[in-house]
Each structure stands twice: as structure tokens, then as C-alpha cells.
PDB file of N, H, CA, C and O in Angstrom:
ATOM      1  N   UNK A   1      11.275 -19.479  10.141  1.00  0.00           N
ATOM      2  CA  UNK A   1      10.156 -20.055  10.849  1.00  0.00           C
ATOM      3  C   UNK A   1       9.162 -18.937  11.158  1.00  0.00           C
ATOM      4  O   UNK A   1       9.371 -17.944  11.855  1.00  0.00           O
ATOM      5  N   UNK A   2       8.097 -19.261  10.543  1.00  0.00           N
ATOM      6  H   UNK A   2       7.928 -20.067   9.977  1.00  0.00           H
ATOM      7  CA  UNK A   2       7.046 -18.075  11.495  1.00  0.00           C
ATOM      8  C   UNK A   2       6.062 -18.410  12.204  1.00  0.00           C
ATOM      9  O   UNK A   2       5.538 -19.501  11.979  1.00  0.00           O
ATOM     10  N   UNK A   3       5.554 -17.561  13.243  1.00  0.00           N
ATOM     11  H   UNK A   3       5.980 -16.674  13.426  1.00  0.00           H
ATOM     12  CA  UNK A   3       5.131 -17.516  14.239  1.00  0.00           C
ATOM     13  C   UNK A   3       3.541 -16.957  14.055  1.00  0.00           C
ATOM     14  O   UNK A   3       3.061 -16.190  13.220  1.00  0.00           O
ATOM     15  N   UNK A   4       3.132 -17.443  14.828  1.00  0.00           N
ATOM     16  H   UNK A   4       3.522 -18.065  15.507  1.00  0.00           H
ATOM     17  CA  UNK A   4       1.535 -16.906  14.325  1.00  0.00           C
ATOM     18  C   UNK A   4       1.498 -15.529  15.769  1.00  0.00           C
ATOM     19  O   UNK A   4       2.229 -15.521  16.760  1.00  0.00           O
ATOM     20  N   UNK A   5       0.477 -14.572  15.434  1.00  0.00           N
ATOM     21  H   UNK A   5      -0.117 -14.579  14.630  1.00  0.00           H
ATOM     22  CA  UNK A   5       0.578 -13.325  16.496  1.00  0.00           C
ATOM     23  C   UNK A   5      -1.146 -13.261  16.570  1.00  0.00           C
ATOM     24  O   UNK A   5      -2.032 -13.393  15.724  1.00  0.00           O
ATOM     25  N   UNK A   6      -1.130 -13.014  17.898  1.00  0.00           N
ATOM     26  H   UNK A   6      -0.411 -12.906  18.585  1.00  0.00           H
ATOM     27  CA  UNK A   6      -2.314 -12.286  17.911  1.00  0.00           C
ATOM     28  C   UNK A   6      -2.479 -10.666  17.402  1.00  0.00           C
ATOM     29  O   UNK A   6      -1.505  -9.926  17.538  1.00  0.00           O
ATOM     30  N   UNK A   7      -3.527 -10.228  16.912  1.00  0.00           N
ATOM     31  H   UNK A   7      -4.318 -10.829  16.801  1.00  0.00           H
ATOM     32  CA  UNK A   7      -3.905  -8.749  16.497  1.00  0.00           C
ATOM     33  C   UNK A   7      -4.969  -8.662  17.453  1.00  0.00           C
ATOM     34  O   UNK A   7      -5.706  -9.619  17.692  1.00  0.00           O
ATOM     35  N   UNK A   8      -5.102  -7.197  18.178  1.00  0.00           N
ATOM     36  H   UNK A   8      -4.504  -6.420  17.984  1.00  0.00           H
ATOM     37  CA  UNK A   8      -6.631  -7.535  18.979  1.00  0.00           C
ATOM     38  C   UNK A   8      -7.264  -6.583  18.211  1.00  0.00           C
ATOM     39  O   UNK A   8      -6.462  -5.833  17.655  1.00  0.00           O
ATOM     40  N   UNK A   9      -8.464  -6.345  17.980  1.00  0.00           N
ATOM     41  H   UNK A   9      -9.115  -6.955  18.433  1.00  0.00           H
ATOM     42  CA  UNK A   9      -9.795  -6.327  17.227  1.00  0.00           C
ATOM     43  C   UNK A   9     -11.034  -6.336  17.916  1.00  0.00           C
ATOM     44  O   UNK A   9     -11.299  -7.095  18.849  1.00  0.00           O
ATOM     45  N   UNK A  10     -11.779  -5.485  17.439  1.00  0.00           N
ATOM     46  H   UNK A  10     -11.564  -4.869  16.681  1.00  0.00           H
ATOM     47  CA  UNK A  10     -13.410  -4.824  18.315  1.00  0.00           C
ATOM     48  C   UNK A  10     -14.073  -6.014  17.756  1.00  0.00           C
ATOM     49  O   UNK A  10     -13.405  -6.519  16.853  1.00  0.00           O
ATOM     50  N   UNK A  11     -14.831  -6.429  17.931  1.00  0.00           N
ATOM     51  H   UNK A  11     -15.374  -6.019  18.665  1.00  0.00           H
ATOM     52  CA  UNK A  11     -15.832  -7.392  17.503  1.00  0.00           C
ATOM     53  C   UNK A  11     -16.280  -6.715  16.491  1.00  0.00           C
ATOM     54  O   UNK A  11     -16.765  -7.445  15.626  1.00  0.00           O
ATOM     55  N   UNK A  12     -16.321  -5.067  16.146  1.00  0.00           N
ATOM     56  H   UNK A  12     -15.928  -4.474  16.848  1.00  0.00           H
ATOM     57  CA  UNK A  12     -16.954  -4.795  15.119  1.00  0.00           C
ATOM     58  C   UNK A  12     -16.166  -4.879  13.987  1.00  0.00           C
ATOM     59  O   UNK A  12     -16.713  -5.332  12.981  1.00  0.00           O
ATOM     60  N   UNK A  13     -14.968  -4.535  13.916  1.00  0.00           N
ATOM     61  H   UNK A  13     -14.523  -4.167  14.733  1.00  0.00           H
ATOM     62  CA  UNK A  13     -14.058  -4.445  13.224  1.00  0.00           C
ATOM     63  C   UNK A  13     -13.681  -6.289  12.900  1.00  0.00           C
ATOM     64  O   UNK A  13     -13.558  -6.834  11.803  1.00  0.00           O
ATOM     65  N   UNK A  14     -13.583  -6.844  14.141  1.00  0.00           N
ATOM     66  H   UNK A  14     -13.683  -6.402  15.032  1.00  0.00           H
ATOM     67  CA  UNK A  14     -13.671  -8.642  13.071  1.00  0.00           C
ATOM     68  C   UNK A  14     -14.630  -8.994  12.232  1.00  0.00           C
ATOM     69  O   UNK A  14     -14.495  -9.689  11.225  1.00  0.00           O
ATOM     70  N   UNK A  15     -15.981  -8.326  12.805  1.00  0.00           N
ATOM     71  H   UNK A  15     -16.090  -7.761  13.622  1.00  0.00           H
ATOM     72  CA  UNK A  15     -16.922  -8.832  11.434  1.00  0.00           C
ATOM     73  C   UNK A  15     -16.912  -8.453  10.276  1.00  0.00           C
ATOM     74  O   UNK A  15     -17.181  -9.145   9.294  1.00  0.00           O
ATOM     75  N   UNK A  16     -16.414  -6.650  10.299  1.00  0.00           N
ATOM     76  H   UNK A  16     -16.196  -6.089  11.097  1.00  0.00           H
ATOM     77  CA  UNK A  16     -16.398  -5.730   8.786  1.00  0.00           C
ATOM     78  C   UNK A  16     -15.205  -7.077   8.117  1.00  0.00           C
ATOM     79  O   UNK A  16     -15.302  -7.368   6.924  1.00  0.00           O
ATOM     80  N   UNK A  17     -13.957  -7.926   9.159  1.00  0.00           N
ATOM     81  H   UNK A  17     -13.877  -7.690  10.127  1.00  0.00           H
ATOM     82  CA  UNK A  17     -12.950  -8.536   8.167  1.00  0.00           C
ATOM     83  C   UNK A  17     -13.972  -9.399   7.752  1.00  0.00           C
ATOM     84  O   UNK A  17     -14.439  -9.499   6.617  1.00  0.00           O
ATOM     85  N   UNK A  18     -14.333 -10.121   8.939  1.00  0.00           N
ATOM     86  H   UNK A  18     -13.954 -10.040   9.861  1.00  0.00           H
ATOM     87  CA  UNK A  18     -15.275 -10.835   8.184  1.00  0.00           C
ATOM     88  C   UNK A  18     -16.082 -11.388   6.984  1.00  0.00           C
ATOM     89  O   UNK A  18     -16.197 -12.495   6.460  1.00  0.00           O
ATOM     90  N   UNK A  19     -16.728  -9.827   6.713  1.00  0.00           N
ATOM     91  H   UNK A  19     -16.635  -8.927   7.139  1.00  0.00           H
ATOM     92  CA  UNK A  19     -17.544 -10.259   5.713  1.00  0.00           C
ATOM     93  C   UNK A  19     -16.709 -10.017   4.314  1.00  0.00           C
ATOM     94  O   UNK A  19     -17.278 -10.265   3.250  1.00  0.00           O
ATOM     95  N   UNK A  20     -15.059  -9.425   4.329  1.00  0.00           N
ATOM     96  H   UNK A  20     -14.597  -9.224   5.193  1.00  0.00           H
ATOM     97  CA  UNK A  20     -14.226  -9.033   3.497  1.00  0.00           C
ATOM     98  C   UNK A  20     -13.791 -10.505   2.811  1.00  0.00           C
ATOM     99  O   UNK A  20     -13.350 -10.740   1.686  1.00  0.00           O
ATOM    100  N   UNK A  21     -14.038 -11.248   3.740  1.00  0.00           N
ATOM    101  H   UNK A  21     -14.397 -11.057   4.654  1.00  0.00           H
ATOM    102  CA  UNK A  21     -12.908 -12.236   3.611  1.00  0.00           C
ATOM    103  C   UNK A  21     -14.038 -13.552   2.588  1.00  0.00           C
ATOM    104  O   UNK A  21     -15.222 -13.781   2.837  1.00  0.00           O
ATOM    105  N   UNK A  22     -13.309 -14.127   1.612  1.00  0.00           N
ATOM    106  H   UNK A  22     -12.348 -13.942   1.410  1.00  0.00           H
ATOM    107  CA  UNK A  22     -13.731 -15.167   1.095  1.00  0.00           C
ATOM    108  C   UNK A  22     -14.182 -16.589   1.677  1.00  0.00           C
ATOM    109  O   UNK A  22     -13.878 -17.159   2.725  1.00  0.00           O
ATOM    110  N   UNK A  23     -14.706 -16.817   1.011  1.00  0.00           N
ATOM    111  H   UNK A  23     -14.953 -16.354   0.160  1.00  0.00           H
ATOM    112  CA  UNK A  23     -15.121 -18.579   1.749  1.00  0.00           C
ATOM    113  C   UNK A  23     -13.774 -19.313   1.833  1.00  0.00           C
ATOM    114  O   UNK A  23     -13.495 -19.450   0.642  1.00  0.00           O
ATOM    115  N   UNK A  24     -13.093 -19.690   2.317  1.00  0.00           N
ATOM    116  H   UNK A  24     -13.320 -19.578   3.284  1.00  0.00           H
ATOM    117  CA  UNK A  24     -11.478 -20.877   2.223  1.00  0.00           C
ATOM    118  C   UNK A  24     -10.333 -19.802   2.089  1.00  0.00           C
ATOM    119  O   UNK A  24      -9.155 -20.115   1.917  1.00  0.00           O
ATOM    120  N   UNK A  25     -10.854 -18.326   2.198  1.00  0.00           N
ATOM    121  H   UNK A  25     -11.811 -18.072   2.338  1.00  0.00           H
ATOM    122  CA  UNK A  25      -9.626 -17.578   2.545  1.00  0.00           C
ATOM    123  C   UNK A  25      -9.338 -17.460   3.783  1.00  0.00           C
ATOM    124  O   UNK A  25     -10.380 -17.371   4.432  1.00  0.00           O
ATOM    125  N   UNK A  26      -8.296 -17.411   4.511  1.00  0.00           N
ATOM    126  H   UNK A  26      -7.449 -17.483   3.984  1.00  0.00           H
ATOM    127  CA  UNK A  26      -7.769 -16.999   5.814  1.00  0.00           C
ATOM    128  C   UNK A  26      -7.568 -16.085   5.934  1.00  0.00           C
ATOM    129  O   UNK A  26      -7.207 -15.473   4.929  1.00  0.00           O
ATOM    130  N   UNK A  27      -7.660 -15.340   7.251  1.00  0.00           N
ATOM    131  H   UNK A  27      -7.953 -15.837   8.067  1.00  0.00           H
ATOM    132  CA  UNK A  27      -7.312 -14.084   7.401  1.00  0.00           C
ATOM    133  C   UNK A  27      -5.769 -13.614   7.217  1.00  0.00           C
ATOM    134  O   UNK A  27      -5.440 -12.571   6.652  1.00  0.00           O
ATOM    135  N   UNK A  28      -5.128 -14.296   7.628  1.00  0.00           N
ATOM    136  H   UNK A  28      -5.396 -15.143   8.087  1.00  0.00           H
ATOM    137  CA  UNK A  28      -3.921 -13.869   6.880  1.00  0.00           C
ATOM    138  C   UNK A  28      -3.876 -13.398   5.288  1.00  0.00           C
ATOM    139  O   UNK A  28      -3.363 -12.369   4.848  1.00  0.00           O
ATOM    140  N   UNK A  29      -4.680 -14.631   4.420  1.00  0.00           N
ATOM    141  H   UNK A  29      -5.096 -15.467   4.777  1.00  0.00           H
ATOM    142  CA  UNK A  29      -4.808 -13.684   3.334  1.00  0.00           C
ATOM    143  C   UNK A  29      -5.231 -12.794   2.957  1.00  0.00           C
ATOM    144  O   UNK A  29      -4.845 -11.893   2.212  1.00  0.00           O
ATOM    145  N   UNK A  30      -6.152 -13.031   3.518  1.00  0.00           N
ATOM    146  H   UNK A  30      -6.465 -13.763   4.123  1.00  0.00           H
ATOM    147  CA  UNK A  30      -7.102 -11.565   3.702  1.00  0.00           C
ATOM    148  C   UNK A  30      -6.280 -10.333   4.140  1.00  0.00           C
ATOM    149  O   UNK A  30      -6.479  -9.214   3.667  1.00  0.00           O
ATOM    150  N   UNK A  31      -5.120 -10.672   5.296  1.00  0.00           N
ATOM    151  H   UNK A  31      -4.959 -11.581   5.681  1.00  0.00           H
ATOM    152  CA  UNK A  31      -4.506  -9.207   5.619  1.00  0.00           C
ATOM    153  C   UNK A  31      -3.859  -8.803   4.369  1.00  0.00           C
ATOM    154  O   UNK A  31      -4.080  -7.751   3.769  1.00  0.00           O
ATOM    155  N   UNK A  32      -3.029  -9.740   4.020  1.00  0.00           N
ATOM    156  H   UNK A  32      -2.849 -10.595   4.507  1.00  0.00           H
ATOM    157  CA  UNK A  32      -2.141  -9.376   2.632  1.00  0.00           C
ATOM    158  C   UNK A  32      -2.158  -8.592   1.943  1.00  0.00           C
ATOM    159  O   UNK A  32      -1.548  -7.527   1.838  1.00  0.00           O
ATOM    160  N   UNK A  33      -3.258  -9.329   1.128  1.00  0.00           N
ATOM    161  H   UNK A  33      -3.753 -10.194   1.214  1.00  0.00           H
ATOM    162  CA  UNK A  33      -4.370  -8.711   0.416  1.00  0.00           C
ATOM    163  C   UNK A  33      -4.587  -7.393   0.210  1.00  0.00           C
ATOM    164  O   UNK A  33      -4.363  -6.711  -0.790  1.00  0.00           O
ATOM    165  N   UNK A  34      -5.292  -6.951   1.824  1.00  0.00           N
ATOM    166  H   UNK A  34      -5.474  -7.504   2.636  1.00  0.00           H
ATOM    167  CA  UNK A  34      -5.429  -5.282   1.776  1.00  0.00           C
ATOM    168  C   UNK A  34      -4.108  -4.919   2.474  1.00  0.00           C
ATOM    169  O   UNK A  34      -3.921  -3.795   2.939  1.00  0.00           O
ATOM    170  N   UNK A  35      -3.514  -5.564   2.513  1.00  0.00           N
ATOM    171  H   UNK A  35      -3.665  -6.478   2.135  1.00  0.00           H
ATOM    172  CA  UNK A  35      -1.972  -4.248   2.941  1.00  0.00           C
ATOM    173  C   UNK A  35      -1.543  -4.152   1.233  1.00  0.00           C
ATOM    174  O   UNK A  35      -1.364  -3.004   0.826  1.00  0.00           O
ATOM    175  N   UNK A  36      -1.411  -5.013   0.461  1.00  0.00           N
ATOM    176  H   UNK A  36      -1.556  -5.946   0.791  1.00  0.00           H
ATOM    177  CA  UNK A  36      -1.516  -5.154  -1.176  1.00  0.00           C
ATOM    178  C   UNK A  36      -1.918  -3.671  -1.302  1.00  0.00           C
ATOM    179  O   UNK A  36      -1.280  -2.622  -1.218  1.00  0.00           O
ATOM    180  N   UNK A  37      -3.394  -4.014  -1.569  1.00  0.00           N
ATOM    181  H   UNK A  37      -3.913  -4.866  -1.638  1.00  0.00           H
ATOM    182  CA  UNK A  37      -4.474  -2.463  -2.045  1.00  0.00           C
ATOM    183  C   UNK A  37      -3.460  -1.494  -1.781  1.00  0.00           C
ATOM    184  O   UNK A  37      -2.757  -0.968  -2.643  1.00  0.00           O
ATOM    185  N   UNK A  38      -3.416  -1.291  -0.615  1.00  0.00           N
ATOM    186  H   UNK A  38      -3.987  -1.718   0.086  1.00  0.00           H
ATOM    187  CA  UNK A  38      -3.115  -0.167   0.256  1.00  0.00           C
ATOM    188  C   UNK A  38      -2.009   0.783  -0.163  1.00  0.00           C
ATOM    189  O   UNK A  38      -1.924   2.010  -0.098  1.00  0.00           O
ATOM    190  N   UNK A  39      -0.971  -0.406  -0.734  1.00  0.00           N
ATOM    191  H   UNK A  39      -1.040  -1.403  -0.787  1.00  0.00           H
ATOM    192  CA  UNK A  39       0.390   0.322  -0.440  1.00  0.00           C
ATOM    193  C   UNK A  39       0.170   0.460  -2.170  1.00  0.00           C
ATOM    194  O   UNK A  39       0.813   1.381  -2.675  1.00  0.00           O
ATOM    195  N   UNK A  40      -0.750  -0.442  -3.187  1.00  0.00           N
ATOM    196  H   UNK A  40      -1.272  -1.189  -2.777  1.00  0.00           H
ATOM    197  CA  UNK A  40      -0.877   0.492  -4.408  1.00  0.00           C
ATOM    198  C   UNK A  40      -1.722   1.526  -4.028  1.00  0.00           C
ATOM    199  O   UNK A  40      -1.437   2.567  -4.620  1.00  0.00           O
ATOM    200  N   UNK A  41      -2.811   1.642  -3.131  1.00  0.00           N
ATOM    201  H   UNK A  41      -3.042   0.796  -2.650  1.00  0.00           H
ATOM    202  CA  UNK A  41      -3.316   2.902  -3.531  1.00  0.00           C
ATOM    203  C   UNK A  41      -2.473   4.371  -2.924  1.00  0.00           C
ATOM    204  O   UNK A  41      -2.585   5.525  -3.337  1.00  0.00           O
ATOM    205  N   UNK A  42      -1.553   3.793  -1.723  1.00  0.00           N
ATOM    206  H   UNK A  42      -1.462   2.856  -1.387  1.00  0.00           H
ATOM    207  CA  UNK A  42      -0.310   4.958  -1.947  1.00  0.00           C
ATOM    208  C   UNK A  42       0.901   5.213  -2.827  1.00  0.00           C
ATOM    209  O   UNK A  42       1.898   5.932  -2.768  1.00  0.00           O
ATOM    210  N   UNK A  43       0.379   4.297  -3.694  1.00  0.00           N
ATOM    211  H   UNK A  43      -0.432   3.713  -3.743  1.00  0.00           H
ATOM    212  CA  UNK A  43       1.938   4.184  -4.892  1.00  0.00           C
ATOM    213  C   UNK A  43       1.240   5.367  -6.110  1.00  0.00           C
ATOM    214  O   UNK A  43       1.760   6.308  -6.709  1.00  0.00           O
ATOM    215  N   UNK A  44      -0.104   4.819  -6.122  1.00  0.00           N
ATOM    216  H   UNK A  44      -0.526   4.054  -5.635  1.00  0.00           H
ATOM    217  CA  UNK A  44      -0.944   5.595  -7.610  1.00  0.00           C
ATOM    218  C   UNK A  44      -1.293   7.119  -6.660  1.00  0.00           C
ATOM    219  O   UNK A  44      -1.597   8.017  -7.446  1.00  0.00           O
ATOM    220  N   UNK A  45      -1.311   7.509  -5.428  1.00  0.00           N
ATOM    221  H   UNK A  45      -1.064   6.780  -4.789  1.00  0.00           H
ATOM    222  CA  UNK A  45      -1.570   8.760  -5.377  1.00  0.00           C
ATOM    223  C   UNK A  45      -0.254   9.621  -5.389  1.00  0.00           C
ATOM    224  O   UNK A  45      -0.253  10.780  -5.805  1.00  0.00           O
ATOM    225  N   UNK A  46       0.838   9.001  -4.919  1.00  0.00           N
ATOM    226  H   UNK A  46       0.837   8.060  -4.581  1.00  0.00           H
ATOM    227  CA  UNK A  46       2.643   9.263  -4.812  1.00  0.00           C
ATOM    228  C   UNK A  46       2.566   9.610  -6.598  1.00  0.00           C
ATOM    229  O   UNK A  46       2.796  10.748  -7.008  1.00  0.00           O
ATOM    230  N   UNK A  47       2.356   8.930  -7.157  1.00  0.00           N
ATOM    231  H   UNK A  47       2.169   8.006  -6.824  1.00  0.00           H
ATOM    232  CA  UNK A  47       2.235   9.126  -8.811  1.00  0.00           C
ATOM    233  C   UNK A  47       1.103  10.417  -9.089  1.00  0.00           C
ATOM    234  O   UNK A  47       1.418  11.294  -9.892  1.00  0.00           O
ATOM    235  N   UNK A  48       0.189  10.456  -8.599  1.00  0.00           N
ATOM    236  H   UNK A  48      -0.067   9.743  -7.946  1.00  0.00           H
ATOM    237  CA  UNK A  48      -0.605  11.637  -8.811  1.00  0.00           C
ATOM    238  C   UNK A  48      -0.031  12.710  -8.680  1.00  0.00           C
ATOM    239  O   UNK A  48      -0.089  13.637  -9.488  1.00  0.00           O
ATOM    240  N   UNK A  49       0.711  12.695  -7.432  1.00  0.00           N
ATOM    241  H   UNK A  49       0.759  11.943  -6.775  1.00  0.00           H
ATOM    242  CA  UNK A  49       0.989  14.030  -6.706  1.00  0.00           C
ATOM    243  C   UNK A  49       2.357  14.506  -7.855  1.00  0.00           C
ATOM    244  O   UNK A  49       2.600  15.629  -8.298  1.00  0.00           O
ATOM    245  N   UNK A  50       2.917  13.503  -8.050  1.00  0.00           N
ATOM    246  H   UNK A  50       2.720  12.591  -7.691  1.00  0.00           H
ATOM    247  CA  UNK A  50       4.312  14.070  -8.818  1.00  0.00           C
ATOM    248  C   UNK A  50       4.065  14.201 -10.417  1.00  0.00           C
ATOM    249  O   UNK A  50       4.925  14.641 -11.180  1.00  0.00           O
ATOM    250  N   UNK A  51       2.851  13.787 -10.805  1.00  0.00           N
ATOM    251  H   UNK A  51       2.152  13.430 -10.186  1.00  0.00           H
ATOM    252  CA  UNK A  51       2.133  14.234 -12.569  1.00  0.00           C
ATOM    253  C   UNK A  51       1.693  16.085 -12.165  1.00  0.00           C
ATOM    254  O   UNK A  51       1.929  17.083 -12.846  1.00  0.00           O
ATOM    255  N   UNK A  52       1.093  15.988 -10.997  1.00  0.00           N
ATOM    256  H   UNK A  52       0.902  15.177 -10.444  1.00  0.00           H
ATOM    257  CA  UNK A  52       0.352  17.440 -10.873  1.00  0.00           C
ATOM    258  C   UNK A  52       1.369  18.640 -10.315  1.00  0.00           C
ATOM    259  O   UNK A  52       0.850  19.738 -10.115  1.00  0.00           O
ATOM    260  N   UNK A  53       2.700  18.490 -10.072  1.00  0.00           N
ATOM    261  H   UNK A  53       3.122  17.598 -10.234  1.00  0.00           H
ATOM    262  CA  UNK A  53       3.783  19.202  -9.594  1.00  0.00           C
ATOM    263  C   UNK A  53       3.920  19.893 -11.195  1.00  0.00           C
ATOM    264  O   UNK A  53       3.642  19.538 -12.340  1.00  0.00           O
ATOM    265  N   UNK A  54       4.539  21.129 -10.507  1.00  0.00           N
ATOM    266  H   UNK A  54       4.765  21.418  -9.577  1.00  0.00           H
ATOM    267  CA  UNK A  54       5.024  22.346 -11.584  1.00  0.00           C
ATOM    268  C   UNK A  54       6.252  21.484 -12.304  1.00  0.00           C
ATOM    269  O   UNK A  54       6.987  20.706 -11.695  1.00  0.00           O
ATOM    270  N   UNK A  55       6.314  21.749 -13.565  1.00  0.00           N
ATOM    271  H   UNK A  55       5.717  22.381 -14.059  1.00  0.00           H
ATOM    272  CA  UNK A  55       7.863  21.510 -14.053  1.00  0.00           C
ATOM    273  C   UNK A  55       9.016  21.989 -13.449  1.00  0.00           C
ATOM    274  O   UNK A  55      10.044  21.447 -13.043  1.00  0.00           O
ATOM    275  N   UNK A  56       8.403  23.708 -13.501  1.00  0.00           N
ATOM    276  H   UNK A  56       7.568  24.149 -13.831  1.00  0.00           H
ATOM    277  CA  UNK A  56       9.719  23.800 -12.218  1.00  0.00           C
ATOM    278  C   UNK A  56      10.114  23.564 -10.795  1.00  0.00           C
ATOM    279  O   UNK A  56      11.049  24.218 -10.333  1.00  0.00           O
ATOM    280  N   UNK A  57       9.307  22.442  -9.854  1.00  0.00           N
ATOM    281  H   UNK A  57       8.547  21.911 -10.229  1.00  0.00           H
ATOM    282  CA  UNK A  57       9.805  21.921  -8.738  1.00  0.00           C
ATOM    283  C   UNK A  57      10.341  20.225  -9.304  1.00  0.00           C
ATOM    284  O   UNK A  57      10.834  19.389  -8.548  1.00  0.00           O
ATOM    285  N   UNK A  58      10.078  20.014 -10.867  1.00  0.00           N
ATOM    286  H   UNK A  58       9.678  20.694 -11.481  1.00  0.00           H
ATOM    287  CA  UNK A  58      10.989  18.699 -10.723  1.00  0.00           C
ATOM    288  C   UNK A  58      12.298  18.768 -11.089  1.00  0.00           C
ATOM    289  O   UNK A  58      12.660  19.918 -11.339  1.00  0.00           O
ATOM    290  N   UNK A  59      13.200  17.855 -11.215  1.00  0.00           N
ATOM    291  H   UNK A  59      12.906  16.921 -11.012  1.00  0.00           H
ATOM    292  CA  UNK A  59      14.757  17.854 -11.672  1.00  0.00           C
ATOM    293  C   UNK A  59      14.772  17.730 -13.111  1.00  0.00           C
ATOM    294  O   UNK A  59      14.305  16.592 -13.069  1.00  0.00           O
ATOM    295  N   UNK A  60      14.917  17.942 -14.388  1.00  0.00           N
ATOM    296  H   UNK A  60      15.296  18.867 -14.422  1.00  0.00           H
ATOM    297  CA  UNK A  60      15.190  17.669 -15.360  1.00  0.00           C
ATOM    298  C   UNK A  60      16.139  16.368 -15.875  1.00  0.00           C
ATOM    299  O   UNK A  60      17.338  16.533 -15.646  1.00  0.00           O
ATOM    300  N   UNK A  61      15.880  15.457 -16.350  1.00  0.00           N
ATOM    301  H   UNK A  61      14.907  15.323 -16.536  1.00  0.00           H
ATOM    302  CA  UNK A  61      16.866  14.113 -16.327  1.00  0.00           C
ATOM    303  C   UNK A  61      17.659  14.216 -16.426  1.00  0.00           C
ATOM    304  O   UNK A  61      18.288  13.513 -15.634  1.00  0.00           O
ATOM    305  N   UNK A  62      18.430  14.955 -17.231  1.00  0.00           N
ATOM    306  H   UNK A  62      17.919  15.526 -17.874  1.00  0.00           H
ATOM    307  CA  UNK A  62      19.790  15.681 -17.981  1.00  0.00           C
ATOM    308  C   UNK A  62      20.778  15.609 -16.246  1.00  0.00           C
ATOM    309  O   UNK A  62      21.793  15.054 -15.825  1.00  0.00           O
ATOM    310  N   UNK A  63      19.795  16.463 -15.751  1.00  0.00           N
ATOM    311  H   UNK A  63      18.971  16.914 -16.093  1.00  0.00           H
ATOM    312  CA  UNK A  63      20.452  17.218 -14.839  1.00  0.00           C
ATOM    313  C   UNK A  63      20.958  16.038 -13.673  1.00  0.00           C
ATOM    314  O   UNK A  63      22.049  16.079 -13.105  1.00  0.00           O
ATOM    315  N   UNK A  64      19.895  14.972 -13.454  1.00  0.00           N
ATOM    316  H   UNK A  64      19.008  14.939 -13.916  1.00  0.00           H
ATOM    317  CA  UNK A  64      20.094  14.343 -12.806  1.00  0.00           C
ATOM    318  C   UNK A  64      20.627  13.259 -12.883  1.00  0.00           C
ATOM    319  O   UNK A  64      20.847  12.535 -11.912  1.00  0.00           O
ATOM    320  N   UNK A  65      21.047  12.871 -14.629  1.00  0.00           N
ATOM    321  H   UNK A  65      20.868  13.459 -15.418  1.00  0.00           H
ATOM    322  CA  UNK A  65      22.302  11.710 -15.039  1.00  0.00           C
ATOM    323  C   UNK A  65      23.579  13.048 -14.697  1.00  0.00           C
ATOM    324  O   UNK A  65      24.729  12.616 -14.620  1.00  0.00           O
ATOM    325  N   UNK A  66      23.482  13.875 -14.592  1.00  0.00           N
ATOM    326  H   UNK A  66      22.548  14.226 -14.655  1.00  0.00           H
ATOM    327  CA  UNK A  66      25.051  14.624 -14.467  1.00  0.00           C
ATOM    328  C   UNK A  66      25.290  14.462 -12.883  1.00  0.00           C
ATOM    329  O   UNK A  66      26.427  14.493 -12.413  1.00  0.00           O
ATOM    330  N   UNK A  67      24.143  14.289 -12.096  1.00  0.00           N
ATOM    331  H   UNK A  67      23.219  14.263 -12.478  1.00  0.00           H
ATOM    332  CA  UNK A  67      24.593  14.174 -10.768  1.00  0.00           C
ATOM    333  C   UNK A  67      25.436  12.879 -10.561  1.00  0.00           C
ATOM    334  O   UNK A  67      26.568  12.760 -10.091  1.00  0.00           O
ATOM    335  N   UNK A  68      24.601  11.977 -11.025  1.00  0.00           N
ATOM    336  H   UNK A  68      23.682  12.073 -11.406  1.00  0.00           H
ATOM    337  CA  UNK A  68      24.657  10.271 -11.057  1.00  0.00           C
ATOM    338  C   UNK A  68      26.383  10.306 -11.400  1.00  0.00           C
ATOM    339  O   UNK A  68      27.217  10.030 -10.538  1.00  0.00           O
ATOM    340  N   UNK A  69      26.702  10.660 -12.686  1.00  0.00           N
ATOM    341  H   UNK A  69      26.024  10.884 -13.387  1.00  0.00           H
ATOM    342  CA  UNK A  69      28.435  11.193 -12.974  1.00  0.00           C
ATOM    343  C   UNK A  69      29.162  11.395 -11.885  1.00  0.00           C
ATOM    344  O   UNK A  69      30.336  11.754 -11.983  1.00  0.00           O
TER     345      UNK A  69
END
């Protein structure tokens, strides 16, 4: 069962959702939505950061199916 919650919010900050939000979208979808974005745009920089790491601070696979053993 869920429960609906209040969030409190500046009047400025409801309008920026505001104008985010679609015609017949709800704000709930609307939250979704950008918690969505969000947690890809920390998935694709988590991926950045570990393309731009030295070879030698990663594990070699080898090494790390012998741990898995």
C-alpha cells in the first residue's frame, strides 16, 4: 500500500518543477523521472572515472576469477 508524503519546497523551487513537468504528468512522475537521470548520470561518470584509471590501479580478470575460486 502506498502512502502519499508531503516534500516541502520554496515556491521557487515548485515552479523550476513546474515548468519541468509535462501537461498530464504528475509530479510523482516527474520525481522519477529525474531521480532516473540522476542515478544514470552517476552510473556514466562511475564509468568515466574507472575508463580514465591507470591499468595499474585496476585488478586484471585473470586475477580476479582466481579470487572468485
Amino acid at each position: 500500500m502506498s502512502a502519499n508524503k508531503r516534500i516541502p519546497a520554496t515556491e521557487e523551487t515548485w515552479k523550476e518543477l513546474h515548468e519541468l513537468k509535462e501537461p498530464g504528468q504528475t509530479f510523482d512522475e516527474l520525481l522519477t523521472e529525474l531521480i532516473q537521470e540522476h542515478q544514470e548520470r552517476r552510473l556514466a561518470e562511475r564509468a568515466r572515472e574507472v575508463r580514465e584509471m591507470d591499468e595499474e590501479e585496476l585488478t586484471p580478470h585473470d586475477e580476479l576469477r582466481n579470487l572468485l575460486e
